[in-house]
N, C-alpha and C positions, 0 to 999 in steps of 0.2 A: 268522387274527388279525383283531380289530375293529379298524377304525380311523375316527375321529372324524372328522364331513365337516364338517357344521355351515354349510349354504350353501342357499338359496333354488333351489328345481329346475320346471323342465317337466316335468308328468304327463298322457298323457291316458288317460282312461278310456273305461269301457265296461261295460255293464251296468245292472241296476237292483236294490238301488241301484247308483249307481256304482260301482267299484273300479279301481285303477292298473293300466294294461295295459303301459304302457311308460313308463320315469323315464330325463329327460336330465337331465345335469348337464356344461355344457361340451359338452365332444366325447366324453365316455361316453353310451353309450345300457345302459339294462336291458331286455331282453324280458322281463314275470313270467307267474313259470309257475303263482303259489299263492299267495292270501290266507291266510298261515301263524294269523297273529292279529290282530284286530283290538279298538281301545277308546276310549271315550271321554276326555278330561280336562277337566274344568270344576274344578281345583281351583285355589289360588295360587299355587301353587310358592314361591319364594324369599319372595314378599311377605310386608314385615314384621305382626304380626298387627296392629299398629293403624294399617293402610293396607287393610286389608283388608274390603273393600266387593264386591256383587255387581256391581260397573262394572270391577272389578280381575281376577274371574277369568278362566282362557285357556277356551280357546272352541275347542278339537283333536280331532280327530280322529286317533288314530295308527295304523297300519299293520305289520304285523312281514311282508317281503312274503318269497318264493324266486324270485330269476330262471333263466334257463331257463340261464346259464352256472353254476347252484348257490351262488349268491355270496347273502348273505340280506341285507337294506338293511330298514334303519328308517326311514322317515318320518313325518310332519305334516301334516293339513291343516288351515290356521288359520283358522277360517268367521267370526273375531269383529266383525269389519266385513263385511259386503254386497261396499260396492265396491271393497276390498282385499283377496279371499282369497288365500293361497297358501300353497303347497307347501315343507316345507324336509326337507332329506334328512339325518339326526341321524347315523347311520353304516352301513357296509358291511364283511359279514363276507367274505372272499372265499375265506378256507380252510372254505367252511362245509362241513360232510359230514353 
């Protein structure tokens, strides 16, 4: 079953480019075992269409990862600012098969 995290995480990576090697969140840790899928979003999302300017769009990176306990986690990485980026962990399948 998926369920909704919705919470700011520690990632670090490894590689080039980068990729998540290991996601904490709290006192969970993930080891990943597989960059399942990977994509961009530069679009609006919810914003209304006359708010909608190229200062408005998100600026993501998302993740579909497989940890090595087979649980599959979706993440974020938000590069829109410099010197604010981070991580946020959107949900975890943990019956994944």
């Amino acid at each position: 079953m998926r369920k909704f995290v919705g919470r700011r995480v520690e990632v670090e990576c490894a590689g080039e480019p980068p990729e998540p090697v290991t996601v904490i969140a709290g006192k969970r840790r993930w080891e990943i075992a597989a960059v399942e899928q990977w994509w961009f979003d530069s679009g609006h999302g919810s914003t209304p269409v006359r708010a909608r300017t190229w200062r408005t769009r998100r600026h993501r990176k998302n993740f579909l990862l497989r940890a090595t306990n087979g649980h599959r986690l979706l993440l974020y990485y938000d590069y829109a600012r410099s010197d604010k980026q981070t991580w946020h962990l959107v949900s975890v399948e943990e019956d994944a098969s």
